[in-house]
TILUMKE-595504 format. One record per residue (C-alpha): x, y, z; residue in three letters. Coordinates in steps of 0.05 Angstrom, whole numbers, plus 32768, in hexadecimal, padded with zeros to 4 digits. Example, Ala and Ser with C-alpha at 12.3 -4.5 7.8 and 13.67 -1.06 7.14 Angstrom:
NODE  east  north    up  code
NODE  80F6   7FA6  809C   ALA
NODE  8111   7FEB  808F   SER
//
This chain:
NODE  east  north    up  code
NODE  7457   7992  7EE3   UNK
NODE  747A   79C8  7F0F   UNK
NODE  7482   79B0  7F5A   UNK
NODE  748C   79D9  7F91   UNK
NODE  74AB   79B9  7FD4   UNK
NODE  74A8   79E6  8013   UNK
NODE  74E8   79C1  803D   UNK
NODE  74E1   79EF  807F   UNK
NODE  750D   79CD  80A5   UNK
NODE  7545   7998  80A7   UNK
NODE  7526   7959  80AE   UNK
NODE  7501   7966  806E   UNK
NODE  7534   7964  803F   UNK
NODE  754A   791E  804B   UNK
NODE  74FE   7903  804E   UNK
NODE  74F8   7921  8001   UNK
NODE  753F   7917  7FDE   UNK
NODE  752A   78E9  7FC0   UNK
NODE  74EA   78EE  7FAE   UNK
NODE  7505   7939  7F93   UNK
NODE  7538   791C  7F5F   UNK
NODE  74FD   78EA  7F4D   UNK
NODE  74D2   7918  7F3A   UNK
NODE  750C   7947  7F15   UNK
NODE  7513   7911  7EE0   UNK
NODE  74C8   7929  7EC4   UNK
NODE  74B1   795F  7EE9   UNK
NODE  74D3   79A2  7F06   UNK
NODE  74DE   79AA  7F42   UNK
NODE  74E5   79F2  7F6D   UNK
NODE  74FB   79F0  7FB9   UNK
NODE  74F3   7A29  7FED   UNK
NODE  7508   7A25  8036   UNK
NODE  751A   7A52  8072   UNK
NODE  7563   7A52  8093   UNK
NODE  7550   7A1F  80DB   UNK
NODE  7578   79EA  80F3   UNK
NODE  759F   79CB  80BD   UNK
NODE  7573   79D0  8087   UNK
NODE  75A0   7A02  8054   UNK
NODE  75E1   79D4  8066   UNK
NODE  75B2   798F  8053   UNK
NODE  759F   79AB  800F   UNK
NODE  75EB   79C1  7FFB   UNK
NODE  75FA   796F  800C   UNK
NODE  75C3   7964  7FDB   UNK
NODE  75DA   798F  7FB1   UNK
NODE  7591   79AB  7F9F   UNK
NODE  757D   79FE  7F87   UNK
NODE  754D   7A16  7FB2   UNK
NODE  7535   7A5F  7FCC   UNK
NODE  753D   7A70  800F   UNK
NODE  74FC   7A97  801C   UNK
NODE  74F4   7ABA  805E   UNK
NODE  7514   7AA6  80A3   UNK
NODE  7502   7A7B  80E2   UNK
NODE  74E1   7AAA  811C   UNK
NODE  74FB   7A84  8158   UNK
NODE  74DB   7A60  819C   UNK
NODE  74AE   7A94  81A9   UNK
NODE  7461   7A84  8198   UNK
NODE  7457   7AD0  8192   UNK
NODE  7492   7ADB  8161   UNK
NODE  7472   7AA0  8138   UNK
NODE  7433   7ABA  813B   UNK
NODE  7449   7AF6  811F   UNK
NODE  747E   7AE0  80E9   UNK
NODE  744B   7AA5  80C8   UNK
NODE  7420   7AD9  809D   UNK
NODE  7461   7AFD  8083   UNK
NODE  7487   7AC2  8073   UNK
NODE  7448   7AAC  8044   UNK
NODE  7445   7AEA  8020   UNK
NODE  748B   7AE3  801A   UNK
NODE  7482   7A9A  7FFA   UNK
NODE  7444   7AB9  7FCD   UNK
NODE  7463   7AEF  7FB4   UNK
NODE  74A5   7AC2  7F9D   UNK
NODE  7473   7A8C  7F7F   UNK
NODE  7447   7ABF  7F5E   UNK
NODE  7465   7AB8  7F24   UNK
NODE  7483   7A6A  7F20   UNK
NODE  743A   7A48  7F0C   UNK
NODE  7441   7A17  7F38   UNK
NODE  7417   79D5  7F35   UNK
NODE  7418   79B1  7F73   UNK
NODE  743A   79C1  7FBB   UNK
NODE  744C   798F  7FE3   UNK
NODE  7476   7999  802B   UNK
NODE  747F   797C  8071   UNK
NODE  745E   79A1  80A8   UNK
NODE  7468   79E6  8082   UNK
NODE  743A   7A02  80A4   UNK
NODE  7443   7A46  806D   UNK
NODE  7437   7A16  8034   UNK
NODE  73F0   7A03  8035   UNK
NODE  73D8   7A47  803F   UNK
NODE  7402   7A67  8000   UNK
NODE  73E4   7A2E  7FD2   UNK
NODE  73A2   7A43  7FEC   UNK
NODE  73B1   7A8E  7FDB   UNK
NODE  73D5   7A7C  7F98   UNK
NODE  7397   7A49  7F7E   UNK
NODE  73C6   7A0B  7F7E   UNK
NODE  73BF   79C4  7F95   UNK
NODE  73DC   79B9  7FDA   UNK
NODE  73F4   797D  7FFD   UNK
NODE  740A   797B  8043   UNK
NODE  742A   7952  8068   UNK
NODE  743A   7947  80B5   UNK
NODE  7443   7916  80EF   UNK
NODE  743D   7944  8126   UNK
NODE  73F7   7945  8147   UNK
NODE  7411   7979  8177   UNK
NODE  7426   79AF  8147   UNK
NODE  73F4   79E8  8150   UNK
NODE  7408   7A06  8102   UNK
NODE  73DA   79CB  80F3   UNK
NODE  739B   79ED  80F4   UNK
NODE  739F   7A1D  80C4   UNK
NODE  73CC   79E9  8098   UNK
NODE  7398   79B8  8095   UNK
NODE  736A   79E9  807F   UNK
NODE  738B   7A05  8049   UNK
NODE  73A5   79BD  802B   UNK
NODE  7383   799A  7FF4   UNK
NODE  73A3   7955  800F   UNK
NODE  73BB   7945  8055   UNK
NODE  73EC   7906  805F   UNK
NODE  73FF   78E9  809F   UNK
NODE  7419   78AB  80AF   UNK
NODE  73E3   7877  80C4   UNK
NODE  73F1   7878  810F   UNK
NODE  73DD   78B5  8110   UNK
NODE  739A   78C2  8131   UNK
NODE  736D   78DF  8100   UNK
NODE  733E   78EE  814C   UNK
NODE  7370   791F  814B   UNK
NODE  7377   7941  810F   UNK
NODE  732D   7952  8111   UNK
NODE  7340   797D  815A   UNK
NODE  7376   79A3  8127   UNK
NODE  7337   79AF  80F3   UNK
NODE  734B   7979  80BC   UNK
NODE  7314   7961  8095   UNK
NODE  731D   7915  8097   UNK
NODE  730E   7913  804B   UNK
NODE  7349   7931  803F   UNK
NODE  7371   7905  8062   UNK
NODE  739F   78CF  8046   UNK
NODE  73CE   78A5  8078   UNK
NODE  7402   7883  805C   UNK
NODE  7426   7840  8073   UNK
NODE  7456   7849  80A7   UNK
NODE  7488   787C  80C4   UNK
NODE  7492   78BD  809A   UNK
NODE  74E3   78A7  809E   UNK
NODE  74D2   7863  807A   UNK
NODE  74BF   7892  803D   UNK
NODE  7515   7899  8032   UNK
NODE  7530   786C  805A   UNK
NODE  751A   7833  803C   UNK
NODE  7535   7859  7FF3   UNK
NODE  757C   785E  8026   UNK
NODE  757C   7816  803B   UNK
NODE  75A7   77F8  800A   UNK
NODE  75DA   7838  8013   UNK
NODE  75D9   7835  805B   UNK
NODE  75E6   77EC  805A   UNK
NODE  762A   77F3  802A   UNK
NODE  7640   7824  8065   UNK
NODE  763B   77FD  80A2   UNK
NODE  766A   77C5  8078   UNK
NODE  769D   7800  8073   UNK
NODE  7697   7810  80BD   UNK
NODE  76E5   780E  80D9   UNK
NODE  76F2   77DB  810A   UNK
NODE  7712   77E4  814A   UNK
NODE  76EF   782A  8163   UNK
NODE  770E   783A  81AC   UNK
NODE  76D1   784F  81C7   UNK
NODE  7684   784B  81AD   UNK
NODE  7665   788E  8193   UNK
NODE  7623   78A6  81A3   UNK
NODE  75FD   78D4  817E   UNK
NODE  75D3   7908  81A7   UNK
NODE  7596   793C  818B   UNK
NODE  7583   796C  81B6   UNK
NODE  7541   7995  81C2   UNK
NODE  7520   79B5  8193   UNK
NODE  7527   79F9  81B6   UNK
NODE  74FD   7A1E  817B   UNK
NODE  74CB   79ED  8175   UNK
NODE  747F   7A0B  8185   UNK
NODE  7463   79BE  81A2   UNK
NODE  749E   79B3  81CE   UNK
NODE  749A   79C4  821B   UNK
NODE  74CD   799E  8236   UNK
NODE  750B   79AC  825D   UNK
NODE  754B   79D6  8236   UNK
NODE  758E   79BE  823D   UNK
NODE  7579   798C  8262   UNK
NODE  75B2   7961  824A   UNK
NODE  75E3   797F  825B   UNK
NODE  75F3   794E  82A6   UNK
NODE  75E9   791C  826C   UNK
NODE  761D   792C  8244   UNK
NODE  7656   7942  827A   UNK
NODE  7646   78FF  8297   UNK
NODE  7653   78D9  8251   UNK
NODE  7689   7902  823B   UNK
NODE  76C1   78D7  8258   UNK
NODE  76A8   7894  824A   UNK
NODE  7690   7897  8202   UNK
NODE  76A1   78C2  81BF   UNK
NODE  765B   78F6  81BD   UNK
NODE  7642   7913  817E   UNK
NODE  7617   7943  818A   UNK
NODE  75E4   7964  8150   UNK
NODE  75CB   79A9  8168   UNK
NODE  758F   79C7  8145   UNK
NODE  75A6   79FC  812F   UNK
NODE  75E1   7A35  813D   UNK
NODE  75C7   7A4D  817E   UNK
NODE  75C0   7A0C  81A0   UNK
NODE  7608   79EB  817F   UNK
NODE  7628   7A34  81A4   UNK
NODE  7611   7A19  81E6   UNK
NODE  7630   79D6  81DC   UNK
NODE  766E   79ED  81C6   UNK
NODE  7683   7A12  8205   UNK
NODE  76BA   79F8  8230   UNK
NODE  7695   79D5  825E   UNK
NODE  7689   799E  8224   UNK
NODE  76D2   7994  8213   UNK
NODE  76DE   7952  81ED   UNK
NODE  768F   794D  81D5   UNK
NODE  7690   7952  8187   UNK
NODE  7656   7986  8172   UNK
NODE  764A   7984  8128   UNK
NODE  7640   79C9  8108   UNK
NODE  7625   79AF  80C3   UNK
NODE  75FB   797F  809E   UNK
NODE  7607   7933  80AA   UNK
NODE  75F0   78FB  807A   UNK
NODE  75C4   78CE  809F   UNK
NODE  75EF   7892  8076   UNK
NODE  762B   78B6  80A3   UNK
NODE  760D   78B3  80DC   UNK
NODE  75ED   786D  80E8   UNK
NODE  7624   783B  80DE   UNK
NODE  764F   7865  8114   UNK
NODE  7618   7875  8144   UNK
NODE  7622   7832  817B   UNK
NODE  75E7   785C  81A8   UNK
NODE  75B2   7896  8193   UNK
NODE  759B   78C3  81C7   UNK
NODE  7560   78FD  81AE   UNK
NODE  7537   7927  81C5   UNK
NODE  74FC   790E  819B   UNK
NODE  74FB   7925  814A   UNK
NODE  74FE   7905  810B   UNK
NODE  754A   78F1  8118   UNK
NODE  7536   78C8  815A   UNK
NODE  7504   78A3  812B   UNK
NODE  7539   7899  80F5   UNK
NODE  756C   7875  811F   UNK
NODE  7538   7850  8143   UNK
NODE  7520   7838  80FC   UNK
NODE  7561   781E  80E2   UNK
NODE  756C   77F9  8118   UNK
NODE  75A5   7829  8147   UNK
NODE  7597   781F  8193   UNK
NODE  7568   785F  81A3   UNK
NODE  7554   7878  81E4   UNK
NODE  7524   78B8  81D5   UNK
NODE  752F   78F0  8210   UNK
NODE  74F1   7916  81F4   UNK
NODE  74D3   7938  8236   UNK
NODE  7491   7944  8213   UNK
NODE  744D   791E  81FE   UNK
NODE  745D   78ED  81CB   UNK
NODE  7449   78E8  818C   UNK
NODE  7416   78B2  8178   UNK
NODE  7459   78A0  8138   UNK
NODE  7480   789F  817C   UNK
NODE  7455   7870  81A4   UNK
NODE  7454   7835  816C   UNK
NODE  74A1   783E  8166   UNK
NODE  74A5   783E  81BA   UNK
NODE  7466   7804  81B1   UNK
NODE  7496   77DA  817D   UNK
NODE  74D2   77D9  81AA   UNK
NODE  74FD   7808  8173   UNK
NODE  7517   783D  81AE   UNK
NODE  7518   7844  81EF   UNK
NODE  74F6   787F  8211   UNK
NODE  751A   789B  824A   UNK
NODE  750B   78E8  8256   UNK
NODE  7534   78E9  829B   UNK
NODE  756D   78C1  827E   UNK
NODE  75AD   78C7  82AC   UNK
NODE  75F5   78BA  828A   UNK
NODE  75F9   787F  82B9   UNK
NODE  75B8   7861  829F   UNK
NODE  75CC   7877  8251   UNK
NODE  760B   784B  825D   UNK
NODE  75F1   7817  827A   UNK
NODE  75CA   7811  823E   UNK
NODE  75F8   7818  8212   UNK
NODE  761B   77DE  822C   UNK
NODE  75E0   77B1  8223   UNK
NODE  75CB   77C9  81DF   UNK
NODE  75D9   77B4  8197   UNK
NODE  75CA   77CA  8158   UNK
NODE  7589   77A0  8133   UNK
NODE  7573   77A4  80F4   UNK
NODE  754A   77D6  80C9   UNK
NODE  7505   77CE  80DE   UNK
NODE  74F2   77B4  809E   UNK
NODE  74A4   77B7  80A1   UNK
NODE  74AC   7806  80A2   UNK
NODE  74DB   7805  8069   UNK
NODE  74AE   77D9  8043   UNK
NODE  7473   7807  8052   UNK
NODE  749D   7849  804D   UNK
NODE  74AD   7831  7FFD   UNK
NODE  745A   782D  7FFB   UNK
NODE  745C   786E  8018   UNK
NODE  7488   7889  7FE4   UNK
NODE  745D   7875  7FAC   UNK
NODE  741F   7888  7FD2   UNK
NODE  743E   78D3  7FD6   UNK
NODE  745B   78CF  7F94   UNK
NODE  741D   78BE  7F73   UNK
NODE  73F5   78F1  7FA1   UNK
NODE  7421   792D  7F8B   UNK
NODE  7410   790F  7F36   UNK
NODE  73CC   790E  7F48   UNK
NODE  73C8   78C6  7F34   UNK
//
């Protein structure tokens, strides 16, 4: 069986590393994906081939609007030839709609009820997957057919973080002792993102005010965003340029601080103190992880408040319901993509 795997943006790559090299053991395997955030940099750490098909169109609705139907004839005229089986992706919006145009089996997958590429995804896919907090009210306002629908247990991040567990756990026993000050990891806004209507740079009083208490680690996404934290004004705040291993990150991070996303989620999962700044509506994944006590969710967050925090906070462990039900989830998707 040939797979295709549309990874469009960062996020995705960790979510289906595994499941990737899985599947390479019987079945090959092609990857496209478009040069946003860190997704190029996270596939060189994975060492995996892929084609980098097209290019990201920006903030602008308009610009997406207008750069959607090129970047699918781009993807059908690379797959044209590759006989592909079965494509699977990650809110890929592009995806569904080339398997429809090629004749090939589609599945998509998302966790964003707010993402307006949706509609004409949902269409186009054979299968749609979403994790079961997930109002399916709510896919049916985005045009899914409800028999098409399969909801999996959990969190889409239990699908590899469970597989991570054991990994992550050999790191935090080879965590140094004796750090001078606690780090705290900080994602930003998704600036490009077409669902988000929040505030921009609206961290920024956060982070001057942290700056000279506690070692920050900020993760842009993407060039344009890392350029505006790495002017003067943010002296002395780490801002990391490439691809981190979540395995890196967690046993150093002593407080998370994101503006929503799957990394927020991650942390919050594996137990890190998490306070999501996300300045829009929530998603319903969101409100079971606020509901279950795994973050905190504090969209006008001060440095005096994030420290404060801080202080009072300690790190718990995994959350291991959604790792149980994310390694269900990984069969459940596994099995979906063999038809079985």
């Amino acid at each position: 069986m040939k797979i295709w795997f549309e990874l469009s943006n960062s996020p995705h790559i960790n979510m289906f590393a595994a499941m990737i090299r899985d599947l390479e053991r019987e079945h090959e395997v092609l990857i496209t994906c478009r040069p946003l955030a860190n997704t190029i940099d996270l596939l060189d750490l994975h060492g995996f081939k892929y084609e980098v098909v097209g290019k990201h169109y920006g903030g602008k609705f308009s610009a997406k609007v207008l750069g959607f139907p090129v970047r699918v004839m781009q993807l059908r005229k690379y797959l044209a030839d590759k006989k592909i089986d079965v494509a699977i992706s990650q809110s890929s919006f592009h995806s569904p709609v080339v398997s429809r145009l090629l004749g090939v089996r589609c599945i998509y997958m998302n966790d964003n009820e707010h993402a307006m590429g949706n509609i004409p995804a949902f269409i186009c896919a054979n299968t749609i997957m979403v994790p079961e907090f997930l109002s399916i009210e709510k896919l049916k306002k985005q045009h899914a057919n409800p028999r098409k629908v399969i909801q999996y247990p959990g969190v889409k991040e239990g699908l590899y973080l469970w597989e991570l567990d054991e990994r992550l756990q050999t790191k935090a026993v080879e965590k140094p002792a004796g750090k001078q000050r606690p780090t705290v990891y900080i994602r930003p806004e998704p600036w490009t993102a077409q669902y988000y209507k929040g505030s921009r740079n609206f961290l920024d009083d956060l982070l001057l005010g942290m700056k000279d208490h506690v070692d920050i680690v900020l993760l842009p996404r993407g060039k344009e965003q890392g350029k505006h934290y790495q002017s003067e004004i943010f002296a002395g705040i780490r801002v990391v340029t490439t691809a981190l291993d979540i395995a890196d990150i967690a046993p150093d991070c002593d407080l998370f601080i994101g503006a929503g996303g799957t990394m927020t989620r991650e942390m919050a999962v594996l137990g890190i103190p998490t306070i999501s700044v996300y300045q829009d509506e929530l998603l319903d994944v969101d409100r079971y992880l606020l509901k279950v006590g795994a973050f905190a969710h504090m969209p006008e967050l001060s440095a005096p408040q994030a420290l404060v925090f801080l202080n009072s906070a300690s790190h718990r462990p995994p959350y291991r319901e959604l790792l149980e039900k994310g390694k269900a989830a990984y069969e459940l998707v596994k099995n979906t993509i063999l038809n079985r």
